[in-house]
N, C-alpha and C positions, 0 to 999 in steps of 0.2 A: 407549559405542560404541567397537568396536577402534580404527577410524582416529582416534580423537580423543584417544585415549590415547595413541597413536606419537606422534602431534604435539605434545602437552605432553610427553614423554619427549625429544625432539629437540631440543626448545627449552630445555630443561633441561642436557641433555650441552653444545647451543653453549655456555651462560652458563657453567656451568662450564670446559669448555676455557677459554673467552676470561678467568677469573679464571685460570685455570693459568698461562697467558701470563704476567698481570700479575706474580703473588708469585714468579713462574721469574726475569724481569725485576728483580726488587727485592732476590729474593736473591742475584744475579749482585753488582750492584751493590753490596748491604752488604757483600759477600764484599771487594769492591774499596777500600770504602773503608776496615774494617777494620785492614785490613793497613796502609792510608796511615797510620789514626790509631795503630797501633803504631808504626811508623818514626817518624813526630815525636813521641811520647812517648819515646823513646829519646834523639833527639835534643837533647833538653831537656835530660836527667839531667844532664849535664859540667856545663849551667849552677849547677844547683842543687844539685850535689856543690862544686863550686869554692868559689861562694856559701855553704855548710856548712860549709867548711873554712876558709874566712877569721873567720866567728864563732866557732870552734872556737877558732882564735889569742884571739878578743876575750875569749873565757868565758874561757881559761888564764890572761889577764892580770887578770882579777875586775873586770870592769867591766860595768857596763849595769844595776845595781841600779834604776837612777832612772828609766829609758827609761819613757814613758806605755804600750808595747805591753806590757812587763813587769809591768805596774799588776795584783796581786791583790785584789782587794775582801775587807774583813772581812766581809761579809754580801753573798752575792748576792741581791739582789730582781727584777733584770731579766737576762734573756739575750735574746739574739740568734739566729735560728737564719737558717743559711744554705743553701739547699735549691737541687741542683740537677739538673734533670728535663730532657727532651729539647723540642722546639717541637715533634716530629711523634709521632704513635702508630705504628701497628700495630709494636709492638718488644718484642711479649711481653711480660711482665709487670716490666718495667725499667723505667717510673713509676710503679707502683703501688705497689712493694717499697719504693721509695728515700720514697714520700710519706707510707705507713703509716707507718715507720720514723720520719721524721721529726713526724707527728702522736702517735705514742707518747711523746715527746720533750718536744712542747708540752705533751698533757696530763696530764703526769707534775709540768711545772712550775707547772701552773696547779691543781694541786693543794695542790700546797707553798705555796701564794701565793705566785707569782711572776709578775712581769710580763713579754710575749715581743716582740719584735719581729723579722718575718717578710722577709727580703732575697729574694727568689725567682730563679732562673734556669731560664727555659724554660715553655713556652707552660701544658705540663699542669700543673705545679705552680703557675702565676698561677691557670689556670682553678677549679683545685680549691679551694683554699683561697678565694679570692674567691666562686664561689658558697657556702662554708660560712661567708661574711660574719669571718673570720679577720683579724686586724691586719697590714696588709702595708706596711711601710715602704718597701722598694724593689723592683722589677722587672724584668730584664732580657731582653732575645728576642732570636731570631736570633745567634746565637755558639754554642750547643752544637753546632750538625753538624760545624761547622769552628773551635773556639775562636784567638783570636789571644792572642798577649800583652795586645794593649791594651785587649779584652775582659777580661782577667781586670785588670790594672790599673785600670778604671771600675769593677770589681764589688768590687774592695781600698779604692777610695778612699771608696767608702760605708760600707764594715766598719769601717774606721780610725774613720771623722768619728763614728760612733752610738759606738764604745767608747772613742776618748778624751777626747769630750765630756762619757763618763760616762752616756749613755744606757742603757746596759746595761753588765753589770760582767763578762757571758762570751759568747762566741760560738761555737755549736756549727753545725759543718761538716757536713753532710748528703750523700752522693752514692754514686755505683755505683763501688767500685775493681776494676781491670782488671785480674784474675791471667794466667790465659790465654787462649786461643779458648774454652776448653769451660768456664772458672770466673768468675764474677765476682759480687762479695757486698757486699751495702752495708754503708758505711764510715759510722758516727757518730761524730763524734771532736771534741774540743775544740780550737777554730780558737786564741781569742784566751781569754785572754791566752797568751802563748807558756811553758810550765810551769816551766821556767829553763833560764837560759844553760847549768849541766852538763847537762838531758837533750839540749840542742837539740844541746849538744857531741858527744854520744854518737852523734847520728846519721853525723858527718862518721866522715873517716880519716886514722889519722898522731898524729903523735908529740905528745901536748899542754903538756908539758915544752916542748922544742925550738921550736914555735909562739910559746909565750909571750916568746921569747927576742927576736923581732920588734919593730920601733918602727913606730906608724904617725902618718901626718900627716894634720891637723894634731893630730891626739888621738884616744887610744881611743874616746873618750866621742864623738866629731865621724863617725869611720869608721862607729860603731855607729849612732848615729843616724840616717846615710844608708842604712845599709844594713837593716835590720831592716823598714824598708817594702818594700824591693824581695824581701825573704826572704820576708815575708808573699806579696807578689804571686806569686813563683814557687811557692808552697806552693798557691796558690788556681789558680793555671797547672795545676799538675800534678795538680791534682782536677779540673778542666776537661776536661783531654786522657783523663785515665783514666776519664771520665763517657762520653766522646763514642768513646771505642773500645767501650766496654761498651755503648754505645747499637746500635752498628752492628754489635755479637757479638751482642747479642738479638735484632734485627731480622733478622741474617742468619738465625737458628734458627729463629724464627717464624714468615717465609716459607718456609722448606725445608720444616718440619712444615703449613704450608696449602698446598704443591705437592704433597705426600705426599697429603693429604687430598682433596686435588680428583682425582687420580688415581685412589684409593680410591673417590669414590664415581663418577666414569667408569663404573667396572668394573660397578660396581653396576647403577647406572642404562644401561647397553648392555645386562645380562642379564635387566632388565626391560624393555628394550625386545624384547631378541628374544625375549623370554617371550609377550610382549604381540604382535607381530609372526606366531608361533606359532599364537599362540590364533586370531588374525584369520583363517589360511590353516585350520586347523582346521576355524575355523566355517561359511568357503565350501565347503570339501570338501564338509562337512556338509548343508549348506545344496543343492549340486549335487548330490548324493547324493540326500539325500531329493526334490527335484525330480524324477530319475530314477524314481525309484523311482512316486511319485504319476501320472508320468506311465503309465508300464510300469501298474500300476494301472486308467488309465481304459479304456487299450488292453484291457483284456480284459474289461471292462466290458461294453464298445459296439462289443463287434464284430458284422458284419453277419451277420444268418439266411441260412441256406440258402434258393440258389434254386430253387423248386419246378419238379417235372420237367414241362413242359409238355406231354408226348407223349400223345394220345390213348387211351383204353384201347378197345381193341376185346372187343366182345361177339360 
């Protein structure tokens, strides 16, 4: 029936619009926070360039052989992997990439025989791995939209306790790094143990001669100590921050591409409705037309006989 078809066509374009609404809404807002979690990833860097440069001093002076973060195993049989995914979807394919990634990872070790143990951050990566019945040591939610420092320090001090208790002998860092608005590519990269003091040196800047020339209190070996936890922490900081900008670069594209699409099929579905609209007024033409016609039809049917002449015939 025409009119029944308008009205599943109308009801169709409302739901769409009012999804248009919604991802119009959502991309405004990732657009917004983007940019916030650019500006504190920048913010950060001075910490963790200063913090690089004061190791830089420690590695020149040849110290920190002994430190337990420094501990390379002659035989790894267990690693650690640290994955970390967003608490919300619709953000394009920005957990799926970073959890493959990281399942590639597991079973490439579980291959090797080697034993894993799983630290998660973020709701998808609990869910997934959990329904695949996966060994999950530790969990954390709620911190990727907006990571804090002392988010990533709760999720350091689980790392620390499993590798230098010796629970695992390596820990591989898992997450999305944040090049720019249009680029971002997951980072697989070995968290712990830290590769040694000259690469960690190479990341800083300045003079390593001239650094070494430095005394610290109460001892190198005391400075290092304190500080290579808090290095770790800022290293796990700035995978947080660059997780959570790239969460809200995906999501922003995501929604633009399902505003595109719901407009896309508007158009669509309007020119099936006036197609459909068309057809309706069509078929009433049609439909009055032939009525005319049937009527015009009976009219000539049934029209009356002549009236005989009543006049007399004279003889």
């Amino acid at each position: 029936m025409p009119g029944g078809q308008e009205r599943v066509l109308r009801r169709r374009i409302n739901s769409v619009q009012s999804t248009k609404q919604i991802t119009r809404a959502m991309e405004l807002i990732a657009a917004t926070r983007v940019v916030k979690a650019m500006q504190r990833a920048n913010a950060a860097r001075p910490y963790s360039t200063k913090m690089t440069g004061v190791i830089e001093d420690l590695a020149a002076g040849g110290v920190g052989a002994d430190d337990p973060l420094l501990r390379v195993a002659e035989r790894i049989e267990s690693i650690g992997f640290v994955v970390i995914t967003s608490d919300r979807g619709l953000a394009g394919a920005y957990n799926s990439a970073v959890i493959r990634a990281a399942e590639r990872e597991i079973m490439a070790a579980q291959t090797e025989g080697k034993n894993y143990k799983l630290i998660l951050v973020g709701k998808k990566a609990i869910d997934y791995f959990r329904f695949r019945n996966y060994k999950i040591e530790a969990s954390f939610t709620d911190m990727t939209d907006t990571p804090l420092y002392e988010d990533a320090r709760s999720i350091a001090t689980k790392v620390r306790e499993i590798f230098v208790s010796g629970e695992v002998d390596q820990v591989i860092l898992a997450y999305q790094e944040f090049v720019s608005m249009g680029t971002q590519r997951v980072a697989v990269r070995r968290f712990l143990p830290l590769e040694s003091m000259e690469t960690v040196a190479t990341e800083g800047s300045g003079d390593s001669e001239a650094h070494a020339l430095f005394e610290f209190e109460p001892s190198p070996e005391g400075v290092l100590s304190s500080l290579l936890p808090r290095y770790v922490e800022s290293r796990l900081y700035s995978a947080l921050l660059d997780a959570s900008a790239s969460e809200h670069a995906n999501r922003q594209r995501a929604m633009k591409a399902a505003t595109d699409n719901a407009e896309e099929l508007i158009t669509k579905l309007s020119r099936a409705l006036n197609r459909a609209r068309q057809d309706a007024i069509t078929t009433e033409i049609m439909e009055i037309v032939g009525g005319a016609e049937a009527l015009d039809d009976g009219d000539d049917q049934e029209s009356p006989p002549e009236l005989l002449d009543e006049t007399p015939i004279l003889s």
